[in-house]
C-alpha positions in Angstrom: 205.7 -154.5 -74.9 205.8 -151.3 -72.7 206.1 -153.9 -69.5 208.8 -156.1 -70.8 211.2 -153.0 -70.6 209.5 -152.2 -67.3 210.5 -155.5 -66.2 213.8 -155.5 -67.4 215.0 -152.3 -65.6 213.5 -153.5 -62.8 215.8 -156.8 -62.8 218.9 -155.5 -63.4 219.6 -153.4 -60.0 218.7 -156.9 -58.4 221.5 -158.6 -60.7 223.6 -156.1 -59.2 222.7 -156.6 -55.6 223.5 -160.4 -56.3 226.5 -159.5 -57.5 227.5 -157.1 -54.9 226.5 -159.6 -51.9 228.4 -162.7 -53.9 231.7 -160.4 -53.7 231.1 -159.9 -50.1 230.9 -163.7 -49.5 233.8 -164.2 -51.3 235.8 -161.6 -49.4 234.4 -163.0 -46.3 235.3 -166.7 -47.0 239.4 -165.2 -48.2 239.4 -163.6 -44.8 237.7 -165.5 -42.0 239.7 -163.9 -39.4 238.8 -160.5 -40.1 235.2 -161.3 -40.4 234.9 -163.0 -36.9 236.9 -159.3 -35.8 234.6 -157.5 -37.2 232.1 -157.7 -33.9 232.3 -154.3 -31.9 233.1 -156.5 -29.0 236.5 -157.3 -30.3 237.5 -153.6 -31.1 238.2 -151.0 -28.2 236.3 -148.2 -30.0 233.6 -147.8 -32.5 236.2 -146.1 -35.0 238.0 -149.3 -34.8 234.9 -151.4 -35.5 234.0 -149.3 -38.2 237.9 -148.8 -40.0 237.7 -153.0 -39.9 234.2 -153.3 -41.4 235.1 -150.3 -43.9 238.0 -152.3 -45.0 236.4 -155.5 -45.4 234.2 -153.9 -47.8 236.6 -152.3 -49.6 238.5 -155.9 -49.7 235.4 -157.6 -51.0 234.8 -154.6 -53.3 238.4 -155.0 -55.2 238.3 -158.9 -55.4 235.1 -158.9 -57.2 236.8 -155.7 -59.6 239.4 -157.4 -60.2 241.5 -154.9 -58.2 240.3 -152.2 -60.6 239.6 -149.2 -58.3 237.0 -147.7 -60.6 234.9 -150.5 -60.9 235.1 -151.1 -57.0 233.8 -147.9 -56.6 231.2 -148.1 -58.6 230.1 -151.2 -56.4 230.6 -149.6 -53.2 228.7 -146.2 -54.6 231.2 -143.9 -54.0 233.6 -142.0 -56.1 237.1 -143.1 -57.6 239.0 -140.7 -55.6 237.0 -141.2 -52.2 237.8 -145.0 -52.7 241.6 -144.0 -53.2 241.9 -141.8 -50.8 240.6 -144.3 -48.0 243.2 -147.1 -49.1 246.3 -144.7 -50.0 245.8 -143.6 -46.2 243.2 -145.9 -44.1 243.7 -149.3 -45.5 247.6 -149.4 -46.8 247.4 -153.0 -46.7 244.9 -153.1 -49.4 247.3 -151.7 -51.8 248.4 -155.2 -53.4 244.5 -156.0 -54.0 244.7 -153.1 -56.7 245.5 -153.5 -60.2 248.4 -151.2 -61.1 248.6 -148.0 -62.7 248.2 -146.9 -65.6 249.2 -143.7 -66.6 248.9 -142.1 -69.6 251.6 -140.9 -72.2 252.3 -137.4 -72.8 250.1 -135.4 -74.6 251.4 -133.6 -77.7 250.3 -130.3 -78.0 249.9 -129.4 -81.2 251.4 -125.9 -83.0 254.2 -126.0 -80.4 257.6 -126.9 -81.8 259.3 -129.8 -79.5 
């Protein structure tokens, strides 16, 4: 019984890598252009090469999400606010792959009169 859960903790990081590589594809296949792009032969510098490969990661990341940012993150393995911070000012044109905002209502304070 102890190597069944063995065995099962073991799987599921694969499942993830599966996951992760079939969002890529997908990403990949939506944008054939940028994929062929990607090649540092096509870009002037390596910062160039590397901006189009970061955003085609980034692309693939939020298509499998479903735009959510959070759970993008969580499949590129870095953190919510890295992930926003690199779209908001690297890769404006990623904006409409994200899900909207949410915010949250007002929080009542309480013992305060108003």
């Amino acid at each position: 019984m102890q190597q069944e859960r063995t065995i099962t903790t073991l799987r599921q990081p694969w499942e993830d890598r599966k996951l992760e590589a079939r969002a890529m594809e997908e990403a990949a296949e939506v944008s054939g252009a940028e994929r062929r792009s990607i090649l540092p032969e096509s870009s002037n510098t390596l910062a160039e090469a590397m901006l189009r490969y970061e955003r085609l990661l980034i692309a693939a990341a939020l298509t499998h999400a479903g735009g959510r940012l959070s759970k993008a993150a969580r499949i590129l393995g870095v953190s919510y606010q890295y992930l926003a911070y690199a779209i908001d000012h690297r890769h404006k044109e990623l904006l409409e792959l994200r899900s909207p905002i949410r915010r949250r209502g007002k929080r009542k304070l309480y013992g305060t009169k108003g």
